[in-house]
C-alpha positions as CSV (number, residue, x, y, z in Angstrom):
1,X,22.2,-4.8,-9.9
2,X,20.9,-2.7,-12.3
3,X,18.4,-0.2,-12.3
4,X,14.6,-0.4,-13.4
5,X,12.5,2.1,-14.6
6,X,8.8,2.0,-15.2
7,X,6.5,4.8,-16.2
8,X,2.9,5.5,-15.2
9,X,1.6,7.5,-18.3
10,X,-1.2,10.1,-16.8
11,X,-0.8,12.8,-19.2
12,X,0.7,15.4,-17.4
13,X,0.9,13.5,-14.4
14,X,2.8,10.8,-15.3
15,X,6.4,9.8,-13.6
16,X,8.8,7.1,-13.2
17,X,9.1,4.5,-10.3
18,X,12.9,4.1,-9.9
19,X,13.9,0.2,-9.0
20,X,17.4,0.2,-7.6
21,X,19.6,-1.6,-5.1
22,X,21.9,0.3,-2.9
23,X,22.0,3.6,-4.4
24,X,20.1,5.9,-1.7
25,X,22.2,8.8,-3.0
26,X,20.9,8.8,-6.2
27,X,17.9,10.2,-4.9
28,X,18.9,13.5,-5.0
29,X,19.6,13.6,-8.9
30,X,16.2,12.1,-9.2
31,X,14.6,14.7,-7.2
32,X,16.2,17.2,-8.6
33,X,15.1,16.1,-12.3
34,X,11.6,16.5,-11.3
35,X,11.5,19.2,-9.5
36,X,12.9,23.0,-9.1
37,X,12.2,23.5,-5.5
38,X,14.4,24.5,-3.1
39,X,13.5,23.2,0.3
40,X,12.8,19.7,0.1
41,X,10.6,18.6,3.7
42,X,11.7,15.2,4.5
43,X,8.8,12.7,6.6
44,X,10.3,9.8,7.9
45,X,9.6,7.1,11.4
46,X,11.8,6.5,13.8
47,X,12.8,3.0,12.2
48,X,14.2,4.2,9.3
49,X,16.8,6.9,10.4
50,X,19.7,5.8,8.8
51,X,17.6,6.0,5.4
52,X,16.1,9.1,6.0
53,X,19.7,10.2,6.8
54,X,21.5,9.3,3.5
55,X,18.1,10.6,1.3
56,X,18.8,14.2,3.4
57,X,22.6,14.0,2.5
58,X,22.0,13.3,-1.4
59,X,19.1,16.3,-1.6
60,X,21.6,18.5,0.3
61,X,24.0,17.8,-2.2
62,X,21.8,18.3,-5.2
63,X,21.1,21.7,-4.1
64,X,17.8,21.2,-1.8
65,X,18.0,22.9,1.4
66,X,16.4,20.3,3.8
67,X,14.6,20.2,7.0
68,X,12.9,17.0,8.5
69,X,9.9,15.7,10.7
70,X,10.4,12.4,12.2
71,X,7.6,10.8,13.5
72,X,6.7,7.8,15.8
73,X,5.8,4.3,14.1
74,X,2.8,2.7,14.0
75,X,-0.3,3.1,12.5
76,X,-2.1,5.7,15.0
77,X,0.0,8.2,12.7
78,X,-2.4,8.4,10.5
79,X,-4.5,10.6,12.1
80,X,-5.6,14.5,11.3
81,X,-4.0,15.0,14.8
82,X,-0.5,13.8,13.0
83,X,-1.0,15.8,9.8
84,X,-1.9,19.2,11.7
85,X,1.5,18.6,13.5
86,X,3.2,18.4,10.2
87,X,1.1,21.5,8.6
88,X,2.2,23.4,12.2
89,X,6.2,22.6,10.9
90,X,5.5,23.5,7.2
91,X,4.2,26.8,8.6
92,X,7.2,27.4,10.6
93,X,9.9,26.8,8.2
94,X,8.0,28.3,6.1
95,X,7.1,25.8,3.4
96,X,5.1,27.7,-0.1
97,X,4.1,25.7,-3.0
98,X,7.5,24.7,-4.4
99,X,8.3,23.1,-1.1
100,X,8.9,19.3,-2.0
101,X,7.8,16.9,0.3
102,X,9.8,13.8,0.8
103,X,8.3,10.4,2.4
104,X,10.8,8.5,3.6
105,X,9.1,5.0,5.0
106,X,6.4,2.5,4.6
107,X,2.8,2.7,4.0
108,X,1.7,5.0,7.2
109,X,4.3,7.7,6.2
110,X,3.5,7.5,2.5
111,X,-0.2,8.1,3.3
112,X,0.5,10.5,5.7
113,X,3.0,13.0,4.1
114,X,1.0,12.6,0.9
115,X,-1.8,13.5,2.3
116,X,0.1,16.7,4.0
117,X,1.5,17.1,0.8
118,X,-2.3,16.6,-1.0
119,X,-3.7,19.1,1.2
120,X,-1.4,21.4,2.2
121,X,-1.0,25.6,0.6
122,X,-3.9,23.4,-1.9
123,X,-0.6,20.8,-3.3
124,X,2.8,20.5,-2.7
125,X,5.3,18.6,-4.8
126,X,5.9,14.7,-3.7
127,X,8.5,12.1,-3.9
128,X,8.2,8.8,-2.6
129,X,11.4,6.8,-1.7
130,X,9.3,3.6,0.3
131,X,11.3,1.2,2.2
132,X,8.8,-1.5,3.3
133,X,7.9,-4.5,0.7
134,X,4.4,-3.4,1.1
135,X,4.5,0.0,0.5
136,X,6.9,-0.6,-2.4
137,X,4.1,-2.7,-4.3
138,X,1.6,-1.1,-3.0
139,X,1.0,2.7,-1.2
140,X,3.7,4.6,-3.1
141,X,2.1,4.3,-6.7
142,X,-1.0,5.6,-7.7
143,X,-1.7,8.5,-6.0
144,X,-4.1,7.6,-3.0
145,X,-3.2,9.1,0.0
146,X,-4.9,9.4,3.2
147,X,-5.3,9.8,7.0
148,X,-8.0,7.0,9.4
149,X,-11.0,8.1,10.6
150,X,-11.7,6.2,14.2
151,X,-14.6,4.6,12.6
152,X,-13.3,3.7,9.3
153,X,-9.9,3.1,7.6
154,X,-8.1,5.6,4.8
155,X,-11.9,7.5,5.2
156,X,-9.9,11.3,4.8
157,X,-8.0,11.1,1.8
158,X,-7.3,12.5,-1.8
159,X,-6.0,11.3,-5.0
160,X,-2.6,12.8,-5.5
161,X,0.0,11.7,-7.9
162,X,3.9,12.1,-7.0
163,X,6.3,13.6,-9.2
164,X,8.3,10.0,-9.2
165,X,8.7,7.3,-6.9
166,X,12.6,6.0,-5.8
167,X,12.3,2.1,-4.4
168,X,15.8,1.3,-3.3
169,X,15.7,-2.7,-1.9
170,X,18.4,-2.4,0.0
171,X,16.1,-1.1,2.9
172,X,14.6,-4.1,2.9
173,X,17.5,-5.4,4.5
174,X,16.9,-3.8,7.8
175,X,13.4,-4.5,7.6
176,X,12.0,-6.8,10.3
177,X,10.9,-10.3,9.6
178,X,6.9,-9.8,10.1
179,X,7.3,-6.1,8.1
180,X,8.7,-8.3,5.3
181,X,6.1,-11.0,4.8
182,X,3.3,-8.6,5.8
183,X,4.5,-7.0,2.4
184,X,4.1,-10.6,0.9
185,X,0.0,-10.4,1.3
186,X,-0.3,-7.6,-1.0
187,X,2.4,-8.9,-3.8
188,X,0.0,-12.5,-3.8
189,X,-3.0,-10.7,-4.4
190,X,-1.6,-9.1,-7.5
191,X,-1.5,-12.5,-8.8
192,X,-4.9,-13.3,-7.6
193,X,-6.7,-10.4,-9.1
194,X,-4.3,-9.7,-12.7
195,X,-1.8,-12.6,-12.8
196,X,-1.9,-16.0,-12.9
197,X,1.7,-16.7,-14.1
198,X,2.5,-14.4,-11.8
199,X,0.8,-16.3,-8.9
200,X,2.5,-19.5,-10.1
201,X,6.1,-18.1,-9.8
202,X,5.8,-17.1,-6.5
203,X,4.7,-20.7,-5.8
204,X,7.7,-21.7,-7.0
205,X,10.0,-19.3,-5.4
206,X,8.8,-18.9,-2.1
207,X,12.5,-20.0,-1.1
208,X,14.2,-17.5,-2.7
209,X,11.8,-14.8,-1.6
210,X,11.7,-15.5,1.8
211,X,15.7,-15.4,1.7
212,X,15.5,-11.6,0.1
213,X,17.7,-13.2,-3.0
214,X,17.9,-9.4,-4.4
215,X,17.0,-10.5,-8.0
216,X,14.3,-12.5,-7.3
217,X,12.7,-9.7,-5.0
218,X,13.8,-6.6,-7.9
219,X,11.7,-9.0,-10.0
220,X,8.6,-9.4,-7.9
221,X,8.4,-5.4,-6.8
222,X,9.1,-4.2,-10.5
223,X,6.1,-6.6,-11.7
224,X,3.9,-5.6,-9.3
225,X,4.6,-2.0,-9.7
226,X,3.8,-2.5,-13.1
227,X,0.5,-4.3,-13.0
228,X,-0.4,-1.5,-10.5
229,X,0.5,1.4,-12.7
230,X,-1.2,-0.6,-15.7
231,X,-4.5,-0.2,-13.4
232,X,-3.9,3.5,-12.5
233,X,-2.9,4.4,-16.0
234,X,-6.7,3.3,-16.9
235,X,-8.9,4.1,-14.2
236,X,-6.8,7.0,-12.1
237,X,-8.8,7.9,-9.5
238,X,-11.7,5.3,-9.5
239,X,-14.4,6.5,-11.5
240,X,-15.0,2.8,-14.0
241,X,-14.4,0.8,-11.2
242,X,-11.3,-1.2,-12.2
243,X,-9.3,0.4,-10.0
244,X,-11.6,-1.2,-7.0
245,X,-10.0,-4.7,-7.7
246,X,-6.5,-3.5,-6.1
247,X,-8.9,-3.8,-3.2
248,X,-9.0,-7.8,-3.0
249,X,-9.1,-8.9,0.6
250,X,-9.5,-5.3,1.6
251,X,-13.1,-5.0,2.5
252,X,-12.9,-8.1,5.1
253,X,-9.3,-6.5,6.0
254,X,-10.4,-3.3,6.3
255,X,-12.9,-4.6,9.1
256,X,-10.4,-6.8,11.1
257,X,-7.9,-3.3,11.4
258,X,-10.5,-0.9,12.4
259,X,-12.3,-3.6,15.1
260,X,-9.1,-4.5,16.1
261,X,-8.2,-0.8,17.0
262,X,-5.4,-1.0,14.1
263,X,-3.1,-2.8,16.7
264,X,-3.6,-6.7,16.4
265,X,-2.3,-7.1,12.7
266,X,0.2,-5.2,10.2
267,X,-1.9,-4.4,7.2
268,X,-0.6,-7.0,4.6
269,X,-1.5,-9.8,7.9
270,X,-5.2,-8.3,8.4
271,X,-4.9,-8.1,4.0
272,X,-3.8,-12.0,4.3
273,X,-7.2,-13.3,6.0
274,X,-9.3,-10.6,4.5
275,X,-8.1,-12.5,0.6
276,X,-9.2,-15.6,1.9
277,X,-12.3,-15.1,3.3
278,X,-13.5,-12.8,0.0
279,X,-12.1,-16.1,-1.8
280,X,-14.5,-17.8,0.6
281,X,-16.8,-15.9,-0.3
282,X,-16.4,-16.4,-3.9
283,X,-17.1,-20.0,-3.5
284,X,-20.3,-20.1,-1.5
285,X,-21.1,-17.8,-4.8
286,X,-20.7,-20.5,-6.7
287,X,-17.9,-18.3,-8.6
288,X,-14.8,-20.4,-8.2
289,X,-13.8,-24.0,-7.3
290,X,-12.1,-24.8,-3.7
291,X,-9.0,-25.3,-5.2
292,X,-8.2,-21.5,-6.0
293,X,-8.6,-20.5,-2.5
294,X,-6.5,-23.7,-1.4
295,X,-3.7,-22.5,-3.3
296,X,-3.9,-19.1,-2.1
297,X,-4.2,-20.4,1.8
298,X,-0.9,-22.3,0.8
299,X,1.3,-19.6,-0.6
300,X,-0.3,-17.5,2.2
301,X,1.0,-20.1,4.8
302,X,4.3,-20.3,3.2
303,X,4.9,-16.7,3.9
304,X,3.4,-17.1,7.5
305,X,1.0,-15.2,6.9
306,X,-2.7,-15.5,9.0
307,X,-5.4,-17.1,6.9
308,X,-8.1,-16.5,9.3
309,X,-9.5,-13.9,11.2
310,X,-9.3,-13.6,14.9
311,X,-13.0,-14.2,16.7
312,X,-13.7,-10.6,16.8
313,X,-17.4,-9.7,17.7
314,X,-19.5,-10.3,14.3
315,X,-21.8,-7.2,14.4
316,X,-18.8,-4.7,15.1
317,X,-17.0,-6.6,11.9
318,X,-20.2,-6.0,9.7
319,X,-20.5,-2.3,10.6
320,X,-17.6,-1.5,9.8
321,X,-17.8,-3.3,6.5
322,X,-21.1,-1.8,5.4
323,X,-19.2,1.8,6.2
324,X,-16.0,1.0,3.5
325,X,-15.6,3.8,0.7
326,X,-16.7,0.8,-1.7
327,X,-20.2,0.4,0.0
328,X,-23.5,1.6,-1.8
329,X,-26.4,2.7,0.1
330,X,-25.4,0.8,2.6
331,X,-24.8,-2.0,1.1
332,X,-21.3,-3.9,1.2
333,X,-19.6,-4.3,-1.9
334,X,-16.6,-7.0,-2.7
335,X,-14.0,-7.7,-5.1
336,X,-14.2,-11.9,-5.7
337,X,-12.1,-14.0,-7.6
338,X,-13.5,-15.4,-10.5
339,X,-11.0,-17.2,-11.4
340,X,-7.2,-17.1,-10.9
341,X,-6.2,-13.5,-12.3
342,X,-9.0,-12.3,-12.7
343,X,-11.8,-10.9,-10.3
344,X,-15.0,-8.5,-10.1
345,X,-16.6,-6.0,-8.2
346,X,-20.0,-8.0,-6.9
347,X,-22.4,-5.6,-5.3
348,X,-25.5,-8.3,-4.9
349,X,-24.0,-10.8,-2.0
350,X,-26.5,-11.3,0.5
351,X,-25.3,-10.3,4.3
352,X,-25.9,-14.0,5.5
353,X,-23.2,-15.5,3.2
354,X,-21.2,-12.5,4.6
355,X,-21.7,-14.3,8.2
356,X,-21.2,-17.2,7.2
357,X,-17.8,-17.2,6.0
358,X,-16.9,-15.0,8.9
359,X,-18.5,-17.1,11.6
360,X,-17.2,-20.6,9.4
361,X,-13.3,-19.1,9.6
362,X,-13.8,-17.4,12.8
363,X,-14.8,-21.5,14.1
């Protein structure tokens, strides 16, 4: 198979997002291409040793020396707690401003080592080389990087762009089944909010997707890298507001993570419900017809994916949503379809309809 690459133009900023398939060592020439440091920091979870392993071996041989920080999986790693551990080894080795910082993982290490890497001698150097479906499409482009707050999800962040982003599917292959279609929540709702054409051809492949056939999947993560790097390119670090619609389902999701102490539901599954009951929510707007949040319940189920929220306690679920980065004054703030491919920030919806679709799919 052969190689992709797509650019995300920022100016001075911009980089390539490498799409690949078994070539692990061919991250160290990348690296090296972008970057004249000399000690390259690898982060990387315990699940993905044997990648973190063969990225080491081809930085080493591309003239990085390299040391490494493996951490525990899960979500309570991103934490300040966690990043202050990693600042403690960048101190020790000792790590300046040419350091390059390597994640090697899914979404939590991405966040995590970027924000080390955001924050860390004021900026350090950053290469993402994800290895979950979800954090190919989604976490390692565009810069956003950030640690949980007990109270509110990805609350301690910063915008920070990496020098390039290395997406070998091969790891896929070792990725657990519910890691895999977790991933599948956030590659739907890039057809929901940008793509309608999109959103029909994974209607028709769901087969082939859920089997891992590699072209089909090169296809699906190179698309949605794209529409996400189209998004970036024109609103980089939120200020017009289109950026806020890569945030479909999020709000609602958001809510279920946080209540459900980030240990009931992967990201893409709490991402899942959280699409469908903003699509919901669209409808008692009068903004869409049933059938667009049918069709996305049915893809959704396809990839076994939860369409509903678990009966969580409804005033601990609203909190939490009036205290997302999106809220004004106070006031929650969603991202609703307004038809397939296309949705908008609506900043008017009275709480009651938010209950109501909560208490309705909660039934």
């Amino acid at each position: 198979m052969s190689l992709l690459s797509l650019r995300v133009d920022l100016g001075e900023r911009s980089y390539d997002i490498a799409v690949t398939h078994g070539d692990m060592d061919g991250v160290g020439l990348f690296a090296r291409e972008r970057s004249k440091a000399s000690t390259a920091f690898i982060v990387a979870d315990e699940h993905v040793r044997l990648h973190s392993h063969a990225a080491a071996q081809a930085l080493t041989r591309n003239g990085f020396r390299v040391a490494e920080s493996v951490r525990p999986a899960g979500e309570e790693q991103k934490s300040l707690h966690s990043a202050a551990e990693l600042y403690d080894q960048l101190v020790d080795l000792p790590a300046d401003r040419r350091t390059l910082i390597v994640a090697v993982g899914g979404g939590v290490i991405g966040d995590l080592a970027g924000f080390v890497a955001a924050t860390f001698a004021r900026g350090l150097p950053l290469i993402m080389v994800p290895t979950t479906l979800l954090a190919m499409v989604d976490s390692s482009v565009g810069g956003k990087v950030a640690v949980n707050h007990p109270r509110a999800k990805n609350m301690i962040g910063a915008f920070h762009q990496p020098l390039g982003v290395w997406i070998d599917l091969a790891t896929l292959d070792s990725l657990p089944e519910r890691e895999y279609r977790s991933g599948l929540a956030e590659v739907a709702k890039y057809g929901v909010i940008m793509d309608a054409a999109f959103f029909s051809y994974l209607e028709a492949h769901v087969e082939p997707i859920l089997k891992r056939d590699p072209a089909v999947v090169q296809h699906i993560v190179a698309r949605c890298c794209r529409l996400k790097a189209d998004v970036v390119e024109k609103d980089e670090r939120e200020t017009t507001g289109l950026r806020a619609i890569l945030n479909y389902g999020h709000t609602f999701a958001h809510a279920f993570e946080v209540v459900g102490k980030y240990g009931h539901w992967l990201h893409g599954e709490a991402v899942a419900a959280g699409m469908i009951c903003a699509s919901k929510l669209a409808q008692k707007l009068d903004l869409i017809p049933a059938d667009i949040t049918e069709r996305q319940i049915s893809l959704l189920r396809a990839f076994a994916l939860p369409t509903a929220p678990l009966p969580w306690p409804m005033a601990d679920l609203l909190a939490v949503m009036r205290s997302d980065k999106k809220a004004l004054a106070g006031k929650m703030v969603f991202i609703l379809p307004r038809r397939l491919g296309e949705v908008a920030l609506v900043d008017d919806v009275p709480q009651a309809d938010v209950e109501k679709v909560l208490a309705e799919s909660m039934a």
